[in-house]
N, C-alpha and C positions, 0 to 999 in steps of 0.2 A: 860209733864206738865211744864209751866213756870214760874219761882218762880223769884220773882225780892222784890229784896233789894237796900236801901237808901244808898248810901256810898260816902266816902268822897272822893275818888279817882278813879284812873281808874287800879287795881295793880290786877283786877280780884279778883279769890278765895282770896287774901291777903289783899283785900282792906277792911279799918275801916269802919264798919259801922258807919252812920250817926246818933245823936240824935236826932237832927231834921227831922221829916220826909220832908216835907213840900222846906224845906230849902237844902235840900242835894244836893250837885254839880251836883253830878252822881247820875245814876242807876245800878247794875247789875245784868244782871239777866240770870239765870241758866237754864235749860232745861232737869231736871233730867232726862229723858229719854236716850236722847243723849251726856250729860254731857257738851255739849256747852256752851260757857259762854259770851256774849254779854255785853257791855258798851254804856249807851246812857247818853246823856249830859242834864242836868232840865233844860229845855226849858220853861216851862210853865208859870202861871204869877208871881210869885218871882222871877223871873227870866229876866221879861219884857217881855215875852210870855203872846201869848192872851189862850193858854188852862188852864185847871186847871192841876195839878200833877195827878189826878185820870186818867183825860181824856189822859193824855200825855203817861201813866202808860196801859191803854188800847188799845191805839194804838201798842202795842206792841205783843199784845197777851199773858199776863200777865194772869197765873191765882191764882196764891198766893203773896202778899206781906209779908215779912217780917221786922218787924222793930222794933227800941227801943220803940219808943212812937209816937201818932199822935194823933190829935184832932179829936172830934165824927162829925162834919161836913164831913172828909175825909171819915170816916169809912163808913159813910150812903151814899156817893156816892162810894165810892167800893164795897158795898154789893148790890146798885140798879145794878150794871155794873157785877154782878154775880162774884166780886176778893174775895176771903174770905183774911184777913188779922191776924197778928197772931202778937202782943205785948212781949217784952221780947229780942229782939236781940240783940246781944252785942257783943265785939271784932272784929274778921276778918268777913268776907260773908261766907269763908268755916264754921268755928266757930257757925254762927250763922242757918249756912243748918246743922249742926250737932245736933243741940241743937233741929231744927224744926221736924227732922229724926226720935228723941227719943221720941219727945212728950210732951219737956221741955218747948215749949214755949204756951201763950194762946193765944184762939185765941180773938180777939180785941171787949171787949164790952161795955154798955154805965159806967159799973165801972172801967174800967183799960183803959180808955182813957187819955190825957193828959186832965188834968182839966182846966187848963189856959186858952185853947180854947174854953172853952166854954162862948158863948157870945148869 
């Protein structure tokens, strides 16, 4: 399974997750299977890319995000794209695969969304 997280850098397991989902430089995303860990660059359109972050996020073979927070627009295109995503991450990517591991994190609904997004 491919779990990919918002982060601000590219430092792998050590990189800070991102607040912004939407907005995060990087991606990283993990492969708890094989414990591989990839880096790809937000290409999308905050970025000046013509995908969205979902779509850019699927191209990957992404099947969980993890993050701090995201707007309910994201959510309902990762949930049509079969990504479940899960609200609550914080400090490093390993940090936040720890916290997802135990069951500390939730997973992303239309109450624990970022509200500001919603327009």
């Amino acid at each position: 399974m491919k779990i990919c997280i918002p982060t601000m850098g590219d430092e792998g397991l050590e990189s800070m997750v991102a607040s912004h989902f939407g907005r995060a430089p990087k991606f990283t995303i993990v492969d708890s299977d094989t414990k591989d860990v990839s880096i790809i660059d937000n290409t999308a359109e905050h970025f000046g890319g013509m995908s969205t972050t979902p779509e850019l996020i699927r191209s990957s073979g992404v099947d969980v995000m993890l993050v701090s927070g995201i707007g309910p627009r994201a959510v309902q295109l990762f949930e049509q794209m079969g990504i479940r995503v899960y609200v609550g991450a914080a400090g490093t990517t390993s940090s936040a695969l720890d916290a997802y591991n135990s069951g500390s994190l939730q997973e992303a609904t239309d109450e624990n969304v970022c509200a500001e997004h919603r327009r």
